[in-house]
C-alpha positions in Angstrom: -3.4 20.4 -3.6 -4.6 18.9 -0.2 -8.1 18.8 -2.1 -6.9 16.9 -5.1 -4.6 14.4 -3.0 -8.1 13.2 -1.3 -10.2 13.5 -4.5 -7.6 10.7 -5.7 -7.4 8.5 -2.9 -11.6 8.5 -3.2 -10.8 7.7 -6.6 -8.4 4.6 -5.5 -10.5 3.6 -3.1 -13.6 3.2 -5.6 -11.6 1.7 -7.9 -10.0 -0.6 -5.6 -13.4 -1.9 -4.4 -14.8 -2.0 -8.3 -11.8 -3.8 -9.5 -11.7 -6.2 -6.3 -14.8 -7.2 -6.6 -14.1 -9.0 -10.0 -12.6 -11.2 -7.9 -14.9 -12.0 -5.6 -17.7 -13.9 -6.2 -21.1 -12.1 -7.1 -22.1 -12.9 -3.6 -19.0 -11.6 -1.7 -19.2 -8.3 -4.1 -22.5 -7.6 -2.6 -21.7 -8.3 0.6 -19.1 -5.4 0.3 -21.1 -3.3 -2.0 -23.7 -3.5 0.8 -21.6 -3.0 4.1 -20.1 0.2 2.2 -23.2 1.9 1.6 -24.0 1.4 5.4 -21.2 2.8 7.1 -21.8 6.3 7.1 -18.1 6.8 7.9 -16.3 8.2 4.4 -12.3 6.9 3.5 -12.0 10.5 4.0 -12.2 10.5 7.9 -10.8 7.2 8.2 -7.9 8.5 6.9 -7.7 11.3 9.8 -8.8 8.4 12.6 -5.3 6.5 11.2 -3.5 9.6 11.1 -4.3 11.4 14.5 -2.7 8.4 16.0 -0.1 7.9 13.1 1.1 10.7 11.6 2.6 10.6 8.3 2.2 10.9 4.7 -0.7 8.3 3.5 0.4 5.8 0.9 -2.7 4.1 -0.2 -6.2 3.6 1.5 -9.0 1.2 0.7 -12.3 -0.4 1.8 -12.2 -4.0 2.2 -14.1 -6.8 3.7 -11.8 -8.5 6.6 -13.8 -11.6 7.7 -16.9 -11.0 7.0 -16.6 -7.0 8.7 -16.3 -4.2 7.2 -12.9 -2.1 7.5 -10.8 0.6 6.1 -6.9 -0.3 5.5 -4.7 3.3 5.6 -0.8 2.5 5.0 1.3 5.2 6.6 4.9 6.1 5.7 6.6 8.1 8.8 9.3 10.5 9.1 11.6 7.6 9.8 10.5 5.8 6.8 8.2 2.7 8.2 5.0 1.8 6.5 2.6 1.0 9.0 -1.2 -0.5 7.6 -3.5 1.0 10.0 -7.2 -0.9 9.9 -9.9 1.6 11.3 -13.9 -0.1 11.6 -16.9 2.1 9.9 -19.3 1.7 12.7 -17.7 1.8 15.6 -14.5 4.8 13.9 -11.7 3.5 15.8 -8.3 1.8 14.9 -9.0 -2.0 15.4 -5.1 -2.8 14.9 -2.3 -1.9 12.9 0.6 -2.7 12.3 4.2 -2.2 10.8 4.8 -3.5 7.3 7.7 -5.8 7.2 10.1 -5.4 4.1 10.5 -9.3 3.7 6.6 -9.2 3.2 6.7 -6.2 1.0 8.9 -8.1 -1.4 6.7 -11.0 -0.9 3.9 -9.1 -2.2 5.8 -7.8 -5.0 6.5 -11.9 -5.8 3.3 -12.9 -5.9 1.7 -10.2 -8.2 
């Protein structure tokens, strides 16, 4: 089951960054098509970065371009119930920041969709 749980968060992820990218401009797409197939860092292991330091059950995880660098957003739901988004860099594979998702902007998010 573990195997199939990360075979569809791969799938997510791929078709996060497919389906983002019709968003972004041809130019920005490639720039993110690009910094992917650089990192040799897999969502896989970014995934086990966020949750050595956060445990928890993983809620979603995707590759994204954050200012120009390359990063790998893992949200985490503890024991307790909080969603933290963990951001973890490809090159250097540590956590960069994270932090704990607010419900006021969960329901903002769910607004704006």
């Amino acid at each position: 089951m573990k195997r199939s749980h990360q075979t569809a968060l791969m799938v997510a992820a791929i078709f996060s960054l497919v389906t983002g990218g019709v968003a972004l401009s041809s130019e920005g797409e490639t720039e993110a098509v690009k910094a992917l197939s650089q990192t040799s860092m897999t969502l896989e292991e970014a995934i086990g970065v966020a949750k050595a330091q956060f445990p928890g059950r993983v809620l979603d995880a995707e590759f994204e371009m954050e200012d120009g660098q390359p990063i790998y957003e893992v949200e985490i739901v503890n024991k307790e119930g909080i969603v933290r988004e963990v951001n973890v860099n490809p090159q250097s594979r540590q956590i960069v920041d994270s932090e704990v998702e607010d419900e006021q902007d969960e329901q903002n998010d769910g607004e704006n969709d």
